[in-house]
C-alpha positions as CSV (number, residue, x, y, z in Angstrom):
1,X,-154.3,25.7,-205.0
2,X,-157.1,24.0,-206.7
3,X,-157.6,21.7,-204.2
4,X,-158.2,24.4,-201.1
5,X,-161.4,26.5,-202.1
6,X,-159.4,29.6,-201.2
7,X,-161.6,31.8,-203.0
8,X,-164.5,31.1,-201.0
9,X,-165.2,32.1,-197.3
10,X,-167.0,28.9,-196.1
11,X,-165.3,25.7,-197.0
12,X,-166.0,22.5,-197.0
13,X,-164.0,18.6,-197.3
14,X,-163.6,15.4,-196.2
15,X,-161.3,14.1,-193.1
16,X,-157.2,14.2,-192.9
17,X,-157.2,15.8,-196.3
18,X,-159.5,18.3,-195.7
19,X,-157.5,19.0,-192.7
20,X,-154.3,19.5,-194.5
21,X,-155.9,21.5,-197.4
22,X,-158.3,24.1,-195.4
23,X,-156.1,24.4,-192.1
24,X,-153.3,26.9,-193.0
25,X,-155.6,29.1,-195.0
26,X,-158.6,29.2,-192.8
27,X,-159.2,31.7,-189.3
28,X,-161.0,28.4,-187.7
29,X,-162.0,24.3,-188.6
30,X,-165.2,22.6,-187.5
31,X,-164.4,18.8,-187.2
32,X,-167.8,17.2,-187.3
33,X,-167.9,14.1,-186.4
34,X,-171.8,13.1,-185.8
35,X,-171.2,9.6,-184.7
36,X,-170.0,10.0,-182.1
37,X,-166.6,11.8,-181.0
38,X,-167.8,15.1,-181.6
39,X,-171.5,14.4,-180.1
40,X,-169.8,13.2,-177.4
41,X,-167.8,16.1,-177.0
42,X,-170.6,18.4,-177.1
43,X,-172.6,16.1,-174.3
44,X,-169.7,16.3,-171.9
45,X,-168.0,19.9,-172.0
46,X,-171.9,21.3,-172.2
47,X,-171.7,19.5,-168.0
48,X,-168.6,21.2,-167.3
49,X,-166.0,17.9,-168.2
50,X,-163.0,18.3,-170.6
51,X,-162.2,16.5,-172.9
52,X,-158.2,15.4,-174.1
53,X,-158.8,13.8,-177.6
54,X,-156.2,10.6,-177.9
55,X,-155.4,8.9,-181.4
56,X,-155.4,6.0,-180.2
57,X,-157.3,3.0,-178.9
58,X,-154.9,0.8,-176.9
59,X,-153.3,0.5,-173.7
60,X,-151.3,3.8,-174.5
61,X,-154.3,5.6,-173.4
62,X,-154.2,4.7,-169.8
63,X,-150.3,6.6,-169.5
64,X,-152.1,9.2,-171.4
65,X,-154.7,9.6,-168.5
66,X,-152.5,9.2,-165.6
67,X,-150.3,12.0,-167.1
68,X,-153.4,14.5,-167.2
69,X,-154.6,13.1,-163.9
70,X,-158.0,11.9,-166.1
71,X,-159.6,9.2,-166.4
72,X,-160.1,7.4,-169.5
73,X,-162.9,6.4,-172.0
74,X,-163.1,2.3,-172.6
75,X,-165.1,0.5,-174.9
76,X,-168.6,1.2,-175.8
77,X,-171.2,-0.4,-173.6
78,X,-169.0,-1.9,-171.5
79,X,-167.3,1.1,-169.4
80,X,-168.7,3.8,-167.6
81,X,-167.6,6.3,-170.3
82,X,-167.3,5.3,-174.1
83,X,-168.1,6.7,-177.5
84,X,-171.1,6.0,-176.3
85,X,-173.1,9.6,-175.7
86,X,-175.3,8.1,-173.6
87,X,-172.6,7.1,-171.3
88,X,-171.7,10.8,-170.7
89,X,-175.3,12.4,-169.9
90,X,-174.6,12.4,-166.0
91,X,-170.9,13.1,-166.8
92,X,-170.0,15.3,-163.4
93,X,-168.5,19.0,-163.6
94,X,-164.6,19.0,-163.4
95,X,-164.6,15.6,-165.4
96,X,-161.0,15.2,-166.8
97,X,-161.9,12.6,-169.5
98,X,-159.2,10.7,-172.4
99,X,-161.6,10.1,-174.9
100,X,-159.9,7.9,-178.1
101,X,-160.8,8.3,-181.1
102,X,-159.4,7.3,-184.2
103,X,-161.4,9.4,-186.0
104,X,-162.4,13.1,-184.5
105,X,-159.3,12.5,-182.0
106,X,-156.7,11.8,-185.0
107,X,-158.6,15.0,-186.7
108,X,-158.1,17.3,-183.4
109,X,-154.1,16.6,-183.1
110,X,-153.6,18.1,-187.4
111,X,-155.4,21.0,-186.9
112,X,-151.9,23.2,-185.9
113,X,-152.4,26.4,-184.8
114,X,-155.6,27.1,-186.2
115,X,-158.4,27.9,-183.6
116,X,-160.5,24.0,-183.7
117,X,-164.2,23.5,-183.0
118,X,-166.1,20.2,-182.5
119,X,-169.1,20.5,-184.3
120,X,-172.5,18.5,-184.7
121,X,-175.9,18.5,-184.3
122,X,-176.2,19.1,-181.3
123,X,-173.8,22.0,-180.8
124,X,-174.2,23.6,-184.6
125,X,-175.6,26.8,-183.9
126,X,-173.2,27.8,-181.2
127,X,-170.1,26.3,-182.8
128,X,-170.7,28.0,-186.3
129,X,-171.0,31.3,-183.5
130,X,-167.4,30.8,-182.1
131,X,-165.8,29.6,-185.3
132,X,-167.1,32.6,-187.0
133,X,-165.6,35.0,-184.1
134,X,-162.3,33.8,-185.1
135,X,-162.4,35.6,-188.5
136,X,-164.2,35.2,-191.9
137,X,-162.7,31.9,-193.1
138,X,-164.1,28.7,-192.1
139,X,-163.1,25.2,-192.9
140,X,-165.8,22.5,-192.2
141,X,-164.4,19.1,-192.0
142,X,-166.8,16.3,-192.2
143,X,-165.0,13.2,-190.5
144,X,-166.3,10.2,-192.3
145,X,-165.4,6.2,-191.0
146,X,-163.3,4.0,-192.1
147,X,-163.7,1.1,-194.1
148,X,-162.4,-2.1,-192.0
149,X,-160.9,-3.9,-194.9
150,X,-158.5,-0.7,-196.0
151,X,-158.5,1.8,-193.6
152,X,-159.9,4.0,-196.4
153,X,-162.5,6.9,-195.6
154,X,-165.9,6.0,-196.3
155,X,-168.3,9.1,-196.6
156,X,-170.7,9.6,-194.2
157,X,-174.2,10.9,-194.7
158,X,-174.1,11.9,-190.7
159,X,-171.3,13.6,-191.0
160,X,-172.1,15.7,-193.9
161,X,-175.3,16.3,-192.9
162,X,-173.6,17.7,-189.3
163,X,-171.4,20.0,-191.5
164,X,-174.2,21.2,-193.6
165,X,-175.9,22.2,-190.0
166,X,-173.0,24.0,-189.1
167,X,-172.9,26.1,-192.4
168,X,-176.1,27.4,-192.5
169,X,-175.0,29.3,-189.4
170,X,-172.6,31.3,-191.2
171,X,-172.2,34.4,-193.3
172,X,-170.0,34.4,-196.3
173,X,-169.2,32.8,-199.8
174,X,-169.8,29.2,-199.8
175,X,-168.1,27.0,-202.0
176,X,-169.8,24.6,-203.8
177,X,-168.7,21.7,-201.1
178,X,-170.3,23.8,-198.5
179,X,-173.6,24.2,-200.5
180,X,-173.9,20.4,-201.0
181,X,-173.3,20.1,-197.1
182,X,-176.4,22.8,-196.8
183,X,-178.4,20.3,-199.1
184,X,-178.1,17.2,-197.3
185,X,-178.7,18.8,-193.9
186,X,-181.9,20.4,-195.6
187,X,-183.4,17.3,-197.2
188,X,-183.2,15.7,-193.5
189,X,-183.9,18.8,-190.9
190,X,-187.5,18.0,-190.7
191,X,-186.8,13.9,-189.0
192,X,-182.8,14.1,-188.8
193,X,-183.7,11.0,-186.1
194,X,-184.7,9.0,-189.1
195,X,-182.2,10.2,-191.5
196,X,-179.3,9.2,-189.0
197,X,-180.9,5.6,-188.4
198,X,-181.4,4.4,-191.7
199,X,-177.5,5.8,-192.7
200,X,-175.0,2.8,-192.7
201,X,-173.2,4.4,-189.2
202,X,-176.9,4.7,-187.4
203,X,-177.8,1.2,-188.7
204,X,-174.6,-0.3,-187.0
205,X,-175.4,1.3,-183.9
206,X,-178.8,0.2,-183.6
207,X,-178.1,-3.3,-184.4
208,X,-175.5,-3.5,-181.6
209,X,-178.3,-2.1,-179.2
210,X,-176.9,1.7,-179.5
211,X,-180.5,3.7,-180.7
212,X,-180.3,5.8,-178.0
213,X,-177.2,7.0,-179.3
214,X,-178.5,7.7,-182.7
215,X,-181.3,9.6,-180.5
216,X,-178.7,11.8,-178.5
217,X,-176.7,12.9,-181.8
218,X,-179.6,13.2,-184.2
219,X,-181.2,16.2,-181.4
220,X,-180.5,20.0,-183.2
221,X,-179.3,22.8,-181.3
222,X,-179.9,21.9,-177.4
223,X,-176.0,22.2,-175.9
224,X,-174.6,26.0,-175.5
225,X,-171.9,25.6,-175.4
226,X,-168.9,25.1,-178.0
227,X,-166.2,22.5,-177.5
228,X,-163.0,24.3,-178.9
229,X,-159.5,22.7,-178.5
230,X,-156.9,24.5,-176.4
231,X,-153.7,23.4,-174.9
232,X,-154.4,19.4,-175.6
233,X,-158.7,19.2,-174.6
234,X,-161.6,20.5,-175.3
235,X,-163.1,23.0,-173.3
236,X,-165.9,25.7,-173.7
237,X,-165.1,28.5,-176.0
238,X,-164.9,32.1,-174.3
């Protein structure tokens, strides 16, 4: 397929697509999602919670909960645990926590079968670690937004940079994708703080009082542990 970058070992594309192109040829997928599912992710099952990604953010999600005897995450700054990574520092151990997400959740449930990671700053180094004791072939999937008007993706900088994180912790062919992803997170490694603020996503946060945020996700390689999704959450990765 043209579209797939079969003949490389380290791949790299954007959201759903990406997905549905790199997941039946690939031994693992990296969804990286910087701001903030996958950050979040990575704050919460590095304390011991897990994590059931949901699709959706309505009242669906409180069913959802009660089904997986969880509790859910509500909206950012105003419940005690949101998209929001700063909500989820003092998550306890055992935590059962919905978190909706129409982005890195949606990503999650198309994986299939294939072994799924959630990757970011935060969590690169050990992520690209498990992924890569899955086999050879890695997919990165950058998640990118969504533009309110269209529900189109929009690219985002925090998300490739994320992936390019990721990548540079793994052995094999790159495709060309994947070296771009290495470039961006090079050209911002030495004040990723600063690159994430002044990126469209880091500037919405901060206007709407959310720097912190920006903070928690823009911090390299200080969780352990490596969210992978099994049996409908996320949980650490033997």
């Amino acid at each position: 397929m043209i579209f797939d970058q079969a003949e490389f070992d380290i791949r790299c594309e954007w959201g759903l697509g990406g997905i549905q192109q790199l997941a039946g040829i690939s031994d693992a997928i990296v969804i990286v999602d910087v701001l903030s599912f996958a950050t979040c992710v990575s704050i919460a099952v590095t304390r011991g919670a897990i994590v059931f990604p949901f699709r959706w953010k309505d009242d669906s999600v409180l069913d959802f909960a009660r089904t997986r005897d969880a509790v859910s995450a509500g909206a950012r700054g105003k419940s005690r645990y949101s998209l929001s990574p700063g909500s989820l520092r003092e998550i306890p151990n055992g935590t059962r926590l919905v978190l909706p997400s129409p982005n890195g959740s949606a990503l999650t449930l198309s994986t299939g079968k294939t072994p799924t990671f959630a990757g970011c700053l935060r969590n690169s180094k050990a992520v690209a670690r498990a992924a890569a004791r899955c086999g050879p072939k890695i997919g990165v999937i950058p998640a990118g937004e969504r533009w309110d008007d269209s529900d189109a993706l929009r690219p985002a900088i925090e998300d490739l940079v994320g992936a390019g994180a990721v990548i540079c912790h793994l052995a094999g062919s790159l495709s060309p994708e994947a070296r771009l992803a290495v470039n961006a997170f090079t050209c911002f490694k030495e004040d990723l703080f600063a690159g994430l603020g002044q990126c469209s996503s880091g500037k919405e946060l901060i206007a709407k009082g959310f720097q912190e945020d920006v903070l928690l996700a823009s911090e390299l390689d200080v969780d352990p542990c490596a969210p992978r999704y099994s049996e409908g959450a996320y949980i650490t990765a033997e």
